[in-house]
Residue frames as qw, qx, qy, qz and C-alpha x, y, z in Angstrom:
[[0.209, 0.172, 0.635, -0.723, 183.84, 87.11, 98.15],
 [0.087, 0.563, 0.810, 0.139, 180.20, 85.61, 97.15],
 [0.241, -0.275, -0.100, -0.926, 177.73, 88.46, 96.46],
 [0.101, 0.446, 0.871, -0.182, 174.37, 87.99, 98.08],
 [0.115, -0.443, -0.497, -0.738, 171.34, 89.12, 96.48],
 [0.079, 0.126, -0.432, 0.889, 169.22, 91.72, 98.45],
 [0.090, 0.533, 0.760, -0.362, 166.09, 91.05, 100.56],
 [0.148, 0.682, 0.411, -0.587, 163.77, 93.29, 98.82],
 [0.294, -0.210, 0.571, 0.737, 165.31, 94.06, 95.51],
 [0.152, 0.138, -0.651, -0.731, 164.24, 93.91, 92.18],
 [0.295, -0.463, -0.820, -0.162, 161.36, 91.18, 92.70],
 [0.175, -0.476, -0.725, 0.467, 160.27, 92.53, 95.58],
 [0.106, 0.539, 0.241, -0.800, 159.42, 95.58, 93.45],
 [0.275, 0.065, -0.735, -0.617, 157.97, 93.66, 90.92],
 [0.262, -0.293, -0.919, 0.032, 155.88, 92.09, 92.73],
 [0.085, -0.529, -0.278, 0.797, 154.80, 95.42, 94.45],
 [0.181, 0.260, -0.487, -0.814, 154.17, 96.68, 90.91],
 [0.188, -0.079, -0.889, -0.409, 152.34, 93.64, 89.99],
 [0.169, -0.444, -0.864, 0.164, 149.79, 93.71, 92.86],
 [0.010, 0.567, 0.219, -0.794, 148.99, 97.44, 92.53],
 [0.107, 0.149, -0.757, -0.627, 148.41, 96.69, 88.69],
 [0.230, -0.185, -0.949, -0.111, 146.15, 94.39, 89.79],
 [0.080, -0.533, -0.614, 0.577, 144.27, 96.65, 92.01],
 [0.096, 0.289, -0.264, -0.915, 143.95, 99.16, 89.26],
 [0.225, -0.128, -0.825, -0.502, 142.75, 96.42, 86.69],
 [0.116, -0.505, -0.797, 0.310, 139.76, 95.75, 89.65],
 [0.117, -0.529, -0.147, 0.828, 139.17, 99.30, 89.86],
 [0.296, 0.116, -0.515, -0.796, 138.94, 100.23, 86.30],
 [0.122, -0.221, -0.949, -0.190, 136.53, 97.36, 85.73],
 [0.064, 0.695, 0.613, -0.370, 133.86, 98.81, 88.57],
 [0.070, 0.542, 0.029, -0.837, 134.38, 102.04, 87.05],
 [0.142, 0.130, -0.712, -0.675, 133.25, 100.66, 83.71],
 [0.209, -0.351, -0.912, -0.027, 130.83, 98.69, 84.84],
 [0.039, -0.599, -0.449, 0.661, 129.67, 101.84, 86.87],
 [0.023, -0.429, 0.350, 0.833, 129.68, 103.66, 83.91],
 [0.196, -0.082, -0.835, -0.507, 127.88, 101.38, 81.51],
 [0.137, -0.593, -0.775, 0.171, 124.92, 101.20, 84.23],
 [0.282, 0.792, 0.268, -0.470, 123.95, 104.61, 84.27],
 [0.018, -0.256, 0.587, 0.768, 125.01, 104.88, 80.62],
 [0.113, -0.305, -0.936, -0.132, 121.99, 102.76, 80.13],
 [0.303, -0.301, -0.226, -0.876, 118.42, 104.50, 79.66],
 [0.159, -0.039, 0.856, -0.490, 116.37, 103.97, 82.66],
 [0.005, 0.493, 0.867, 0.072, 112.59, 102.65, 82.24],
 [0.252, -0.257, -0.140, -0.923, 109.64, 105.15, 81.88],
 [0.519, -0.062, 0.524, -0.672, 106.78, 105.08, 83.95],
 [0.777, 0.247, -0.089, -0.573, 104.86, 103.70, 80.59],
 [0.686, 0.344, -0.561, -0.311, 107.60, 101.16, 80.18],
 [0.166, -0.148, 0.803, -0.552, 108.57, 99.64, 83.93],
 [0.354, -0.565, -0.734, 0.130, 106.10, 96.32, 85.88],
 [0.510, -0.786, -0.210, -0.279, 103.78, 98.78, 88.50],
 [0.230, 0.465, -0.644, 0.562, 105.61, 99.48, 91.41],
 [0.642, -0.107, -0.757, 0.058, 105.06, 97.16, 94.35],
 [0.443, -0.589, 0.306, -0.602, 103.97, 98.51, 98.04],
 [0.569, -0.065, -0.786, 0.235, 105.28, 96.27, 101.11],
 [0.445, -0.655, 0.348, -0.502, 103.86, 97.08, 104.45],
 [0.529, 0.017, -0.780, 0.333, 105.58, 95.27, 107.22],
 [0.471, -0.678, -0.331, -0.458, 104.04, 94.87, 110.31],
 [0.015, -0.501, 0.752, -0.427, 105.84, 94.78, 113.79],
 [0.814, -0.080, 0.443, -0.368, 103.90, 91.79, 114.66],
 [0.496, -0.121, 0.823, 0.249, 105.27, 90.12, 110.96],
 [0.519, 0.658, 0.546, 0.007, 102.25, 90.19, 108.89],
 [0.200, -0.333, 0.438, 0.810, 102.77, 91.58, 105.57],
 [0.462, 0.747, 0.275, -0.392, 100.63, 93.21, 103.23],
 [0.256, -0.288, 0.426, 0.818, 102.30, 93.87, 99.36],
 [0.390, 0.755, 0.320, -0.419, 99.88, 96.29, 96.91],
 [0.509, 0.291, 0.508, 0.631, 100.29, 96.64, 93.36],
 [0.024, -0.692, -0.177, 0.700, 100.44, 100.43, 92.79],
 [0.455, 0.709, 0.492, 0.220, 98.40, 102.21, 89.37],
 [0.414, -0.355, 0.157, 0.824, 100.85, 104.98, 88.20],
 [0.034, -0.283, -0.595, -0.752, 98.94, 105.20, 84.84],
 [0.329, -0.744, -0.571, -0.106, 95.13, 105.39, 86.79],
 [0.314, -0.945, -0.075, 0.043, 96.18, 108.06, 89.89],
 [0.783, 0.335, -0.134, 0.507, 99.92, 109.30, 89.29],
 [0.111, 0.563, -0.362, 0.734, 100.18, 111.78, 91.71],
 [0.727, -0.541, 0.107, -0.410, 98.61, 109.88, 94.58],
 [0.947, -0.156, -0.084, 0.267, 100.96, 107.25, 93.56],
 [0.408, 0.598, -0.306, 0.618, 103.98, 109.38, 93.08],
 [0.430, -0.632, 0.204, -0.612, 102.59, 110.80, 96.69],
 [0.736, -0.569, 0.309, -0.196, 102.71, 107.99, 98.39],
 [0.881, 0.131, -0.107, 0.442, 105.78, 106.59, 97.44],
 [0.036, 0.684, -0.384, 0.619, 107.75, 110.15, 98.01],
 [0.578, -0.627, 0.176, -0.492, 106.15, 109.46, 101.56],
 [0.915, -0.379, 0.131, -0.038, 106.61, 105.91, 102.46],
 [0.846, 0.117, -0.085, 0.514, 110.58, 105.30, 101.10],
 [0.078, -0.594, 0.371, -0.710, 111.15, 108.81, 103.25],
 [0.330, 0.048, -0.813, 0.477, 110.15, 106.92, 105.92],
 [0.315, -0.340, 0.055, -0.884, 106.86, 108.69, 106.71],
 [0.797, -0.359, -0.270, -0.403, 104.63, 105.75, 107.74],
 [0.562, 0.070, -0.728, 0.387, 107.49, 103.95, 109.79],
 [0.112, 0.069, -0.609, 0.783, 105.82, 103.44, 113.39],
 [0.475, 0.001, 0.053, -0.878, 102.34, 104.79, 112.78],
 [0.378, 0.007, 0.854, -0.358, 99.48, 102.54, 113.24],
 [0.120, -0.218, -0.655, -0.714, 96.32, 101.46, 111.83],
 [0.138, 0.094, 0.591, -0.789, 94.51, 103.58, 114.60],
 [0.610, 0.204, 0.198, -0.739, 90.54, 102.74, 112.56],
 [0.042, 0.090, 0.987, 0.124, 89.68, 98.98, 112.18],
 [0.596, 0.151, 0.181, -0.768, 86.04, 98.84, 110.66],
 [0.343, -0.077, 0.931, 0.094, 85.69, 95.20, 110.52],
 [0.493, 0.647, 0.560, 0.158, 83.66, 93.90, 106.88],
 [0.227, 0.951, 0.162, -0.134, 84.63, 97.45, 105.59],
 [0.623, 0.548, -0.274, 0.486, 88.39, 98.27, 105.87],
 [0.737, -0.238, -0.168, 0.610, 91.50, 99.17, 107.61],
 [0.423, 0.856, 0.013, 0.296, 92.72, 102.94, 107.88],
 [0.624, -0.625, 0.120, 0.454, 96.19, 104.52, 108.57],
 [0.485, 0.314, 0.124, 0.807, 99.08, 106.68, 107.35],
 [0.194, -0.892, -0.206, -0.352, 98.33, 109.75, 110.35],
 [0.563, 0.276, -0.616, 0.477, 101.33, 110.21, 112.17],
 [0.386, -0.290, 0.446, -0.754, 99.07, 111.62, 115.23],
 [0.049, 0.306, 0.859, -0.408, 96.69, 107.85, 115.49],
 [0.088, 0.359, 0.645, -0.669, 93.81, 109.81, 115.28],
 [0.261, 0.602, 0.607, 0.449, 92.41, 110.89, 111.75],
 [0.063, 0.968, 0.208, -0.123, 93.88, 114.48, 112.24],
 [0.531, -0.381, 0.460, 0.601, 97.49, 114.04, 111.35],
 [0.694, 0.611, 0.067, 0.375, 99.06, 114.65, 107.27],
 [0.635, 0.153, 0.256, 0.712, 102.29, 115.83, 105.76],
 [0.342, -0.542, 0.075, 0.764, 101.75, 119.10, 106.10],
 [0.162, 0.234, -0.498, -0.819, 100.48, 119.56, 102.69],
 [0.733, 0.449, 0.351, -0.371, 97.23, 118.36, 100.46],
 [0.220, -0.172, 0.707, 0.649, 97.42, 116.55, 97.00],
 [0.643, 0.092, -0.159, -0.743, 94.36, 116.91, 94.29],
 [0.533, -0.014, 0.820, -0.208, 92.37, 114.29, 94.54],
 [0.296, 0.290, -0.687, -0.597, 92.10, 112.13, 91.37],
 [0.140, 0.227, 0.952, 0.149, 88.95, 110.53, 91.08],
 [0.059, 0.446, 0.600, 0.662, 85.68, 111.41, 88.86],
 [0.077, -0.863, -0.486, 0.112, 83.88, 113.86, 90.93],
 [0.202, -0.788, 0.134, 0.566, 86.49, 116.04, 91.02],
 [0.398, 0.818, -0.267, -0.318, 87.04, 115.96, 87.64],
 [0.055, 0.656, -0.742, -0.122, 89.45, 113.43, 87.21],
 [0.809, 0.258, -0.483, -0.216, 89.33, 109.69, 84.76],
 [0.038, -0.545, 0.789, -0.282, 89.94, 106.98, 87.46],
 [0.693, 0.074, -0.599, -0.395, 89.03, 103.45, 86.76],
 [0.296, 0.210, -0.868, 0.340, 89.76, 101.70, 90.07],
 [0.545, -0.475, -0.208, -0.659, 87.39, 100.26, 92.50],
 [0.425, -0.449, 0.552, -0.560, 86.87, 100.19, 95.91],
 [0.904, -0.113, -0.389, -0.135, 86.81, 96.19, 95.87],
 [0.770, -0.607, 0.195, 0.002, 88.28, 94.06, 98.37],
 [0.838, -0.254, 0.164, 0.455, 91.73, 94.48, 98.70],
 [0.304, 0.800, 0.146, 0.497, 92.05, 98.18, 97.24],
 [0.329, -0.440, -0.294, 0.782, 94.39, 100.80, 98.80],
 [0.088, 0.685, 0.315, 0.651, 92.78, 104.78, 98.60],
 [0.256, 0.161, -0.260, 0.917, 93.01, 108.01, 100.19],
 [0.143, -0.779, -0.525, 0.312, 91.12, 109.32, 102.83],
 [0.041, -0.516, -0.067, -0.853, 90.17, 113.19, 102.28],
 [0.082, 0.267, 0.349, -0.894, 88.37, 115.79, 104.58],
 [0.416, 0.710, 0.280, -0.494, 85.10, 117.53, 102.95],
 [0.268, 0.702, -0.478, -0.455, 87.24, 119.22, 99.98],
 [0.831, 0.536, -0.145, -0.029, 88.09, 117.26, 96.89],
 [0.627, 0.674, -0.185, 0.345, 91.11, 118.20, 97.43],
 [0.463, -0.703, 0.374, -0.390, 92.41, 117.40, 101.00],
 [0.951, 0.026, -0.244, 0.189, 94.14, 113.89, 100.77],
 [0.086, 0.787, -0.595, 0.136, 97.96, 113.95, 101.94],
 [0.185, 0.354, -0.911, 0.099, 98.85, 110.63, 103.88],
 [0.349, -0.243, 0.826, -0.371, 96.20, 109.06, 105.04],
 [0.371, 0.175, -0.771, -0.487, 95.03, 105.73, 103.55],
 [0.773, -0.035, 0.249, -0.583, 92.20, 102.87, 103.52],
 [0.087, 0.094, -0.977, -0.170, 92.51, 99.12, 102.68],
 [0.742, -0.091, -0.197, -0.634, 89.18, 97.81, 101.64],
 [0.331, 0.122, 0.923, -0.154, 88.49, 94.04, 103.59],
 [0.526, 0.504, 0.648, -0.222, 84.79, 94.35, 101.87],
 [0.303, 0.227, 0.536, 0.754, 83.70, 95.53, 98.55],
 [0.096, -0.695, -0.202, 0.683, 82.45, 99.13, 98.45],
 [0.369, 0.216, 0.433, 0.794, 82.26, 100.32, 94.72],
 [0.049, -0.896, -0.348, -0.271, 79.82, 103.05, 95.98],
 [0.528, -0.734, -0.012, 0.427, 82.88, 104.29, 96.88],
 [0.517, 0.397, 0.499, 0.571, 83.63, 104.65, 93.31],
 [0.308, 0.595, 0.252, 0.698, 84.74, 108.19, 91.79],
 [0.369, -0.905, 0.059, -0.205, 84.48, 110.20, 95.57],
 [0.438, -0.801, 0.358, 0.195, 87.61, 109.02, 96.73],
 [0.341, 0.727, -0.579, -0.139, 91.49, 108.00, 94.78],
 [0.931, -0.189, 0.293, 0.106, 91.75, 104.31, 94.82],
 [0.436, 0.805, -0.400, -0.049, 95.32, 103.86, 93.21],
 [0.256, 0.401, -0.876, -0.076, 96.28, 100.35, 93.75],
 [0.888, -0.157, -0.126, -0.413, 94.82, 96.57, 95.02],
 [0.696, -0.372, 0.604, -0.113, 96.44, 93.67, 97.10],
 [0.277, 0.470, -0.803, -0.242, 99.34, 91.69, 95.05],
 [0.437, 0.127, -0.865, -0.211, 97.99, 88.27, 96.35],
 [0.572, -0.551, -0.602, -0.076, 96.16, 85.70, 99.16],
 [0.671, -0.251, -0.558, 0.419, 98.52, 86.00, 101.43],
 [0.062, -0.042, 0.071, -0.995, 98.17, 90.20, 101.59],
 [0.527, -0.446, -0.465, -0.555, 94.44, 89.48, 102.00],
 [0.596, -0.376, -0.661, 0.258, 95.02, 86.77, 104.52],
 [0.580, -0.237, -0.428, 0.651, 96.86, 89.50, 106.46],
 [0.219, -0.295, -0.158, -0.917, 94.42, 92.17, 105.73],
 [0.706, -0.408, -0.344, -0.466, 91.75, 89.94, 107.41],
 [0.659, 0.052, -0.460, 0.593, 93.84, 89.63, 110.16],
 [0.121, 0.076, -0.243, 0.959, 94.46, 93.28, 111.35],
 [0.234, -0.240, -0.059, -0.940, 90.92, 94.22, 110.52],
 [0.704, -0.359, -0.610, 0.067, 89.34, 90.63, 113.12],
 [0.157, 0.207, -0.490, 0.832, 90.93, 93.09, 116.17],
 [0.227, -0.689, -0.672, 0.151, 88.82, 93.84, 118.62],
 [0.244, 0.533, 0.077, 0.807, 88.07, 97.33, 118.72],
 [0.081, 0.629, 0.677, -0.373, 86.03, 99.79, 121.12],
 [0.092, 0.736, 0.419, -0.523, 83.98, 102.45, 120.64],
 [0.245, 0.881, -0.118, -0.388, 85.74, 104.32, 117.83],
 [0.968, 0.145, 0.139, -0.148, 87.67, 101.64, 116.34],
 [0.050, -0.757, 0.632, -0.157, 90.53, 101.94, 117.64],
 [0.752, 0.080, -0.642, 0.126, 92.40, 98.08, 117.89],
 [0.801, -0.565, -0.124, -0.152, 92.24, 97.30, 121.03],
 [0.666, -0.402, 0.279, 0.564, 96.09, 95.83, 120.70],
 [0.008, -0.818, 0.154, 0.554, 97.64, 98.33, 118.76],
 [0.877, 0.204, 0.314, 0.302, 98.54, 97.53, 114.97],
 [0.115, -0.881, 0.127, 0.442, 101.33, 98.86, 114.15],
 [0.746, 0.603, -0.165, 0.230, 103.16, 99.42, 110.52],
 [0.675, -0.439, 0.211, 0.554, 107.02, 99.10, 111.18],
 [0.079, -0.335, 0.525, 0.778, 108.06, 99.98, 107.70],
 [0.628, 0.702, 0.326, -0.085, 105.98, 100.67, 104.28],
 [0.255, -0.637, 0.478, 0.548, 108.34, 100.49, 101.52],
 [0.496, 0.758, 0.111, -0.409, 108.13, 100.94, 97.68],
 [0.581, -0.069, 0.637, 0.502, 109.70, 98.49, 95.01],
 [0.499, 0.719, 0.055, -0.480, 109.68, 101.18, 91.57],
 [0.858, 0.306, 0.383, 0.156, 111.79, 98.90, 89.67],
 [0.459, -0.410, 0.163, 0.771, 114.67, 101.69, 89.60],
 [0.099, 0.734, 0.567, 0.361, 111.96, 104.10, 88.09],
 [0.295, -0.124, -0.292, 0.901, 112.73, 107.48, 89.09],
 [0.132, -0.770, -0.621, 0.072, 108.70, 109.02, 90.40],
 [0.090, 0.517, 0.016, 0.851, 108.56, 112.49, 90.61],
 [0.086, -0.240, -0.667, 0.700, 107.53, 114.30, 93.34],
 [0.123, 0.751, 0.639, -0.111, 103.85, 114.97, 94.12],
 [0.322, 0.374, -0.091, 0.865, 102.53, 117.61, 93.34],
 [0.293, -0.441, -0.691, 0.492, 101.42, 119.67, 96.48],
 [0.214, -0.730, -0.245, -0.601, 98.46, 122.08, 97.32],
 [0.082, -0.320, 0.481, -0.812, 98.36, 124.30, 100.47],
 [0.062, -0.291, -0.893, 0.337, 95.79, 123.17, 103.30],
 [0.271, -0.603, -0.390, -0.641, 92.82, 124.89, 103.56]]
């Protein structure tokens, strides 16, 4: 009587062997590869490009700021924490002062909103070495009275303003035309009375390329 050789046998658990081998061999690999990447010293602030600000608009336009870590490091730190949490998603630019600038980052619209906290405010009245200027196509923090009342809300210069020098934290400037173009854009709106846009401009997302720089968090002062 012939033998016959059994469905499933030997090969068939070689072959079972072989392809679970093979899944291992994948495996290991990422896990090396994982391994070697964070084995690998990450950039310092001193040694990393600037980190890169994108606002997107819900209309399209697109703004991207080059952001001064070395000049205002806790306004930038601040407003990166904020905007890759998601703080600005939605909020508008509720104060269009056409030839002057753009403001926004209030989550109330209205230039009475912040985060719930204050950061110091880094720029030479208050004590503090800060070379930027309020030319066209700077981003900087609005304040209150105090020195020391900033938290989220921000300005985009359209004009040049350097008597705006050392009172408030400029701490970055417009990456190129085409973030101008679309600066002179938003701030052509019609407004009324209080310069409010007429059609609403709204930020969809602000989001923060650090070039896999790990920022600290701000640091934060109580309100007054």
């Amino acid at each position: 009587m012939q033998s016959r050789v059994r469905r499933g046998g030997f090969f068939s658990d070689w072959r079972r062997v072989a392809a679970l081998a093979a899944v291992g061999g994948v495996l290991l690999a990422a896990l090396l590869i994982l391994l070697l990447h964070l084995s690998q010293p990450k950039q310092t602030v001193e040694e990393a490009p600037n980190p890169v600000a994108t606002i997107t608009m819900r209309d399209g336009k697109r703004m991207r700021f080059e952001l001064y870590p070395k000049q205002a490091p806790n306004t930038v730190a601040n407003f990166i924490s904020l905007a890759n949490g998601g703080f600005y998603d939605g909020q508008q630019f509720f104060r269009v002062v056409a030839g002057v600038f753009i403001q926004g980052g209030d989550p109330n619209n209205d230039g009475t909103g912040d985060p719930g906290y204050a950061i110091y405010g880094e720029f030479e009245e208050n004590g503090f070495e800060n070379p930027i200027s309020h030319m066209r196509g700077a981003i900087s923090m609005c304040r209150q009275s105090g020195y020391d009342t900033a938290g989220s809300q921000f300005f985009i210069m359209q004009g040049s303003y350097p008597e705006y020098d050392g009172s408030y934290a400029a701490f970055g400037s417009a990456a190129d035309e085409a973030s101008l173009a679309a600066l002179d854009a938003i701030a052509s709106e019609p407004t009324d009375s209080s310069y409010l846009p007429l059609t609403r401009q709204v930020i969809s997302t602000i989001r923060v390329n650090t070039f896999e720089v790990d920022y600290p968090e701000p640091e934060k002062l109580e309100r007054e």
